[in-house]
C-alpha positions, -999 to 999 in steps of 0.1 A, spaced: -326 279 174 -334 306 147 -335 300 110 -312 326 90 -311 324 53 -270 318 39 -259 345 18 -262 329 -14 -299 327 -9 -306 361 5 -289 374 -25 -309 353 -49 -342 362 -34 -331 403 -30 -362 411 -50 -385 398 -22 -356 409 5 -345 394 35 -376 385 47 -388 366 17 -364 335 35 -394 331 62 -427 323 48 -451 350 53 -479 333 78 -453 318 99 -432 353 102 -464 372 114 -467 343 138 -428 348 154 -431 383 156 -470 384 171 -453 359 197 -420 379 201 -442 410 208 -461 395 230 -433 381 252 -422 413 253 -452 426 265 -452 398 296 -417 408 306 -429 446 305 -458 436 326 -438 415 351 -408 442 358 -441 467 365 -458 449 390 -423 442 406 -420 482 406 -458 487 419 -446 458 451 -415 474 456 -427 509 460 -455 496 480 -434 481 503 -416 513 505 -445 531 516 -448 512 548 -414 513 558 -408 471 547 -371 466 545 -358 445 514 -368 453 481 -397 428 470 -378 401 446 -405 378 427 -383 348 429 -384 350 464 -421 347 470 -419 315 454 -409 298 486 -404 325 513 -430 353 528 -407 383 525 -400 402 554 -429 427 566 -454 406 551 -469 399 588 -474 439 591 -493 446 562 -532 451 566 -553 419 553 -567 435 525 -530 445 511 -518 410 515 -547 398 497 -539 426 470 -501 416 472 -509 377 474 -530 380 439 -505 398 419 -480 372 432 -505 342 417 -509 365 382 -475 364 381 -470 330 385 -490 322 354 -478 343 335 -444 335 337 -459 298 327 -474 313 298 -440 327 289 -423 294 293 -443 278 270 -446 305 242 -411 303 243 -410 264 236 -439 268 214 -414 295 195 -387 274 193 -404 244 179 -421 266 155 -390 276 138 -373 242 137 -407 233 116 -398 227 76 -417 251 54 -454 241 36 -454 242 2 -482 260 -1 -463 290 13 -435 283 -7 -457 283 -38 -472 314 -24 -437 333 -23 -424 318 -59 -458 333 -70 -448 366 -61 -413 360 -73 -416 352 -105 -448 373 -112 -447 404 -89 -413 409 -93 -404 400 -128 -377 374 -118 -370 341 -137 -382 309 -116 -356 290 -133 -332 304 -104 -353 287 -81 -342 250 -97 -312 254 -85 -315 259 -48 -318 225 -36 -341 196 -48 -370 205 -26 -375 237 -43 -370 220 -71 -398 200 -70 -421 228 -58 -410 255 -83 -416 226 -110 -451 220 -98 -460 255 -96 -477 258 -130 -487 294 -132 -446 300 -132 -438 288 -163 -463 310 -180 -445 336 -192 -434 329 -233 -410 362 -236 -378 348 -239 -366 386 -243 -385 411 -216 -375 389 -186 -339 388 -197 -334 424 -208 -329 415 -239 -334 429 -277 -324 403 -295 -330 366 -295 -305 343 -284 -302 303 -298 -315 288 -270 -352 307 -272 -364 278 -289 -355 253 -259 -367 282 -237 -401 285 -253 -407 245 -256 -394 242 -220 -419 268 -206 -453 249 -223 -441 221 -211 -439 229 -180 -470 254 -175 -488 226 -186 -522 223 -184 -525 259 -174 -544 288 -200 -515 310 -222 -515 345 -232 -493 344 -263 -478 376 -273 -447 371 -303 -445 407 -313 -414 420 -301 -395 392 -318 -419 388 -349 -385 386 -374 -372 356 -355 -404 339 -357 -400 323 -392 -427 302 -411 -408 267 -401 -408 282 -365 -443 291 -365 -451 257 -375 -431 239 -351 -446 254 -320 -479 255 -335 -471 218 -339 -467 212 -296 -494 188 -288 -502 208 -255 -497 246 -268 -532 256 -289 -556 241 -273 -545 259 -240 -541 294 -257 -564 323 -236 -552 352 -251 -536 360 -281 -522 385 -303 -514 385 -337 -497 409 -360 -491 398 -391 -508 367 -413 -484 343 -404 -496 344 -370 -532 331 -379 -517 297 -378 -524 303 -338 -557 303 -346 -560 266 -361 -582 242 -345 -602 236 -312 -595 260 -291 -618 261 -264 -601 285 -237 -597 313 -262 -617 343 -253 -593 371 -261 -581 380 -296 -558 414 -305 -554 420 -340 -526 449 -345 -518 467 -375 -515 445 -406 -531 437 -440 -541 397 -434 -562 374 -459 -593 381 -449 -610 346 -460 -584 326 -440 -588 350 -408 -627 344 -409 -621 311 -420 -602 299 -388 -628 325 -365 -653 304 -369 -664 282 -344 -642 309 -320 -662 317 -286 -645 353 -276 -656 379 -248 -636 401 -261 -617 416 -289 -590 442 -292 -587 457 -335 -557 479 -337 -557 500 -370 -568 469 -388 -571 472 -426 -609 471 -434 -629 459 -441 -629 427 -417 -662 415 -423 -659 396 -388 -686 364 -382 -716 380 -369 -722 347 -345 -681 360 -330 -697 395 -322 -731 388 -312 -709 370 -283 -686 400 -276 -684 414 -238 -654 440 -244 -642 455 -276 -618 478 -280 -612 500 -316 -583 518 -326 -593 541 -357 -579 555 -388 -586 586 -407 -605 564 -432 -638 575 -432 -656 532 -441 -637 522 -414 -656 542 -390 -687 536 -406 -674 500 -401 -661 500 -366 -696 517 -355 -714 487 -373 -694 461 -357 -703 480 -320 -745 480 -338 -738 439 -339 -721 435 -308 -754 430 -291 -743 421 -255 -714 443 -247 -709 456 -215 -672 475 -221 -662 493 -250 -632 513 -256 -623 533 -288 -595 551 -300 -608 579 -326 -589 597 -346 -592 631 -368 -627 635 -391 -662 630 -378 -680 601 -368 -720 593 -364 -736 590 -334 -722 564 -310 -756 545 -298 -755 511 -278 -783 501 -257 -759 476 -231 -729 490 -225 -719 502 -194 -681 510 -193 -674 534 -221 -639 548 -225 -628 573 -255 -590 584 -259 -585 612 -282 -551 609 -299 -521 636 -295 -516 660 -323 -488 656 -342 -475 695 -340 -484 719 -315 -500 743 -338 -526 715 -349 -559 724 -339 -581 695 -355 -596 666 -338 -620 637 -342 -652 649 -333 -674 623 -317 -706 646 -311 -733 621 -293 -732 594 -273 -767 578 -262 -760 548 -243 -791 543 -215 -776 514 -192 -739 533 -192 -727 536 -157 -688 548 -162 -670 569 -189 -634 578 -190 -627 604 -219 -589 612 -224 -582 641 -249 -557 668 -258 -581 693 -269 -611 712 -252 -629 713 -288 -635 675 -282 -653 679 -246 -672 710 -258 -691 690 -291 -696 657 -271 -732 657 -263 -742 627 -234 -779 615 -240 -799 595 -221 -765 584 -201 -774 579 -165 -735 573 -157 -724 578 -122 -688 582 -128 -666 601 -144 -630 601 -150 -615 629 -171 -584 633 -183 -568 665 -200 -532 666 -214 -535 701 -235 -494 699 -242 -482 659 -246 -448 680 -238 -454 698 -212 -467 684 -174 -489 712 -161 -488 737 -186 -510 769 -184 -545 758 -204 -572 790 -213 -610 792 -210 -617 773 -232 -605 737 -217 -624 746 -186 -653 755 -206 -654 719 -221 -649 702 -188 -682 722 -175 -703 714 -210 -697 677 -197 -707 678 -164 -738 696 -173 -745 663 -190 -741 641 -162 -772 650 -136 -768 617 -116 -731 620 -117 -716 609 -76 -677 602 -82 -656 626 -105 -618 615 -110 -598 641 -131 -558 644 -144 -552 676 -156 -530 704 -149 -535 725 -124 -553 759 -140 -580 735 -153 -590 716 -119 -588 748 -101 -612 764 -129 -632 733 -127 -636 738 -89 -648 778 -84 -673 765 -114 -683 739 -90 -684 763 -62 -703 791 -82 -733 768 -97 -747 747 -72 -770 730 -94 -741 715 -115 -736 677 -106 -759 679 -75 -750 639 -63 -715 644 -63 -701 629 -32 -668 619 -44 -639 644 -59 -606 630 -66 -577 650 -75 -546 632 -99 -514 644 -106 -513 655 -142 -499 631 -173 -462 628 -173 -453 639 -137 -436 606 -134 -408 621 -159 -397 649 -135 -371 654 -108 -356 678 -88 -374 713 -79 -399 713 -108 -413 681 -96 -414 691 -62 -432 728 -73 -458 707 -90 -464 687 -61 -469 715 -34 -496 731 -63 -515 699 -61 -510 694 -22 -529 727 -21 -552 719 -47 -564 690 -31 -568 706 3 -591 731 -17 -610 703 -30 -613 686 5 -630 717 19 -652 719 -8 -665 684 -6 -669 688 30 -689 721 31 -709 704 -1 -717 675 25 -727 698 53 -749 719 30 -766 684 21 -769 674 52 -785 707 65 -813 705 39 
């Protein structure tokens, strides 16, 4: 007897599809069975073939029929040499046990599917439900009281504070406050990312209080970000699973922010155009494993956010966003994932960027630069950067997908290279003109990035925003592109290998 899911529940679970009704473990088990089955029966009607057209060759009447053997010797059986009967007389045994084997896979099948489903799998597939697909587990309550209970003691489910993205909504309904209470309850005792942003305005000073006031909700707080000073209140007390912080754009009272950071263990911190000064705990950074700093054109905050990287003595990940002026030299002796993003100009005909003109970082292993402009690539210096890895992005035109780009981008994008001796993996998103220029450099100096073993080949920035011919014109560029690029890599290898 086969399990089918009624229509009612097929239609609730038509994120995961049809499938999603049989666990996933158990599925591959039918289907590895059913296959197999198969297989036996194939098996069985070929031997019967190979005896009958045996038979046929030495003039036996009466096609051979396997049921028959079972009791009676068919006729001609006397005639046959010994050594075929033998042959014949084996096949017939193999048969035999197969066709047990078959009977009890199929039992085996049959009980299998009558079987109720583990939890564990069903936890498994709310998991993906809820999480993968974006889908609200309070749906699953109301199945039946077995899912119930499992969807109840699934804590990671209730995780998810947003009482707007998940309801594709924009503004706040009455019943977000029994959403939000009902949701820490019931991801209780599991960490909290706490994000209010996107509905900051409803979140009023009594509000604040109130869930700042659940016996169960700070002290399990992971991450959290906070955007204006009325959210420092999520900052009171012990908290001892925080280890994120993002601070976005605000003014906030500095003493009360430092005041409620201290005694705060964090691996990492995101500041997004944060009023400065800060004046953050030196014990908070000295702790730091991943900071990330959004700029602004003021010139102390630089000379800020490059002291704050100076105390962060044991980073290993550091990302910043510069923006337009100049900036010391960026010098860190333990980081080793360094990203820089360059911001967009404003107008086309805006030709100035934040300079950043040396980097000297001696344990850096990766480095992913994103920038508008070839002028930024051209004055970056890399010193004493034994990085393996390199992931470039160019976006000349923020309006434009793969725009034509001159010289002097793939000028910049060589000036790099030439700075990366040890460099084995190059990733790059660009448009075309500059990865093709970037290539016959490649091919034309073969003392440029002499490790490289490893060339990938993106589709530029914004391809995900076209349709119809354009799209598919841009495609068939990169398709050949790439195959370009492929033949490259493989001649490289074969030189290599030669020497």
């Amino acid at each position: 007897m086969t399990s089918k899911a009624p229509r009612s529940l097929t239609n609730f679970l038509s994120p995961l599809g049809e499938k999603a009704y049989v666990p996933c473990k158990r599925r591959t088990i039918i289907i590895y069975i059913e296959a197999h089955l198969l297989s036996i029966r194939s098996s069985i009607l070929h031997v019967q073939v190979v005896v009958a057209q045996y038979c046929r060759s030495n003039e036996l009447s009466g096609g051979p029929d396997l049921n028959a053997y079972d009791q009676t010797i068919p006729v001609g059986y006397s005639s046959l040499e010994p050594s075929r009967r033998q042959e014949l007389r084996t096949a017939i045994e193999q048969l035999r046990g197969t066709r047990a084997a078959v009977r009890r896979m199929n039992m085996e099948l049959t009980q299998r599917r009558s079987l109720p489903l583990p939890f564990e799998l069903l936890g498994m597939i709310f998991d993906y439900y809820a999480h993968l697909y974006g889908q609200l587990p309070e749906k699953l309550l109301l199945v039946c009281r077995t899912w119930h209970v499992v969807a109840l003691s699934q804590r990671m489910l209730w995780t998810d504070l947003d009482p707007l993205g998940p309801f594709d909504l924009r503004v706040v309904r009455p019943w977000a406050g029994t959403f939000l209470q009902s949701r820490i309850a019931r991801s209780n005792p599991v960490p909290l990312t706490v994000n209010f942003t996107r509905w900051r305005t409803d979140m009023t000073s009594s509000v604040v209080k109130k869930v700042a006031a659940i016996p169960t909700f700070l002290p399990r707080i992971q991450a959290l970000v906070i955007s204006r000073a009325l959210d420092i209140t999520f900052l009171t007390g012990h908290q001892p699973l925080l280890n994120s912080l993002t601070i976005v754009r605000s003014s906030y009272p500095r003493e009360s922010l430092i005041a409620n950071l201290v005694g705060k263990t964090l691996t990492t911190l995101h500041l997004s155009y944060v009023q400065i000064p800060l004046n953050l705990p030196d014990s908070l950074l000295r702790e730091l494993q991943t900071l990330e700093l959004a700029m602004d054109e003021n010139p102390e905050g630089v000379r800020e956010c490059w002291a704050m990287i100076q105390k962060s003595t044991t980073l290993r990940t550091l990302h910043i966003h510069p923006t337009y002026g100049n900036a010391p030299a960026l010098f860190h002796p333990s980081v080793r994932h360094l990203s820089i993003v360059y911001p967009s100009p404003r107008y086309k005909s805006q030709t100035s960027v934040y300079s950043l003109e040396e980097v000297r970082m001696p344990r850096l292993q990766d480095i992913t630069i994103d920038t508008p402009h070839p002028k930024a690539l051209m004055q970056l210096e890399l010193i004493e950067t034994p990085l393996t890895s390199l992931h470039l992005k160019c976006r000349p035109h923020p309006w434009e997908v793969d725009p034509a780009v001159d010289i002097s981008s793939v000028d910049g994008a060589v000036h790099v290279l030439r700075s990366t001796s040890r460099l084995e993996k190059l990733e790059i998103s660009a448009p075309c003109d500059l990865v093709s220029g970037l290539l016959e450099a490649l091919e034309r100096d073969s003392s440029l990035c002499t490790a490289l073993n490893v060339f990938i080949v993106n589709d530029p920035t914004g391809m995900e925003k076209l349709k119809g011919a354009r799209k598919r014109n841009i495609e068939a560029r990169f398709d050949q592109l790439r195959g370009k690029v492929v033949a490259y890599m493989d001649k490289r290898q074969s030189s290599m290998s030669a020497h």
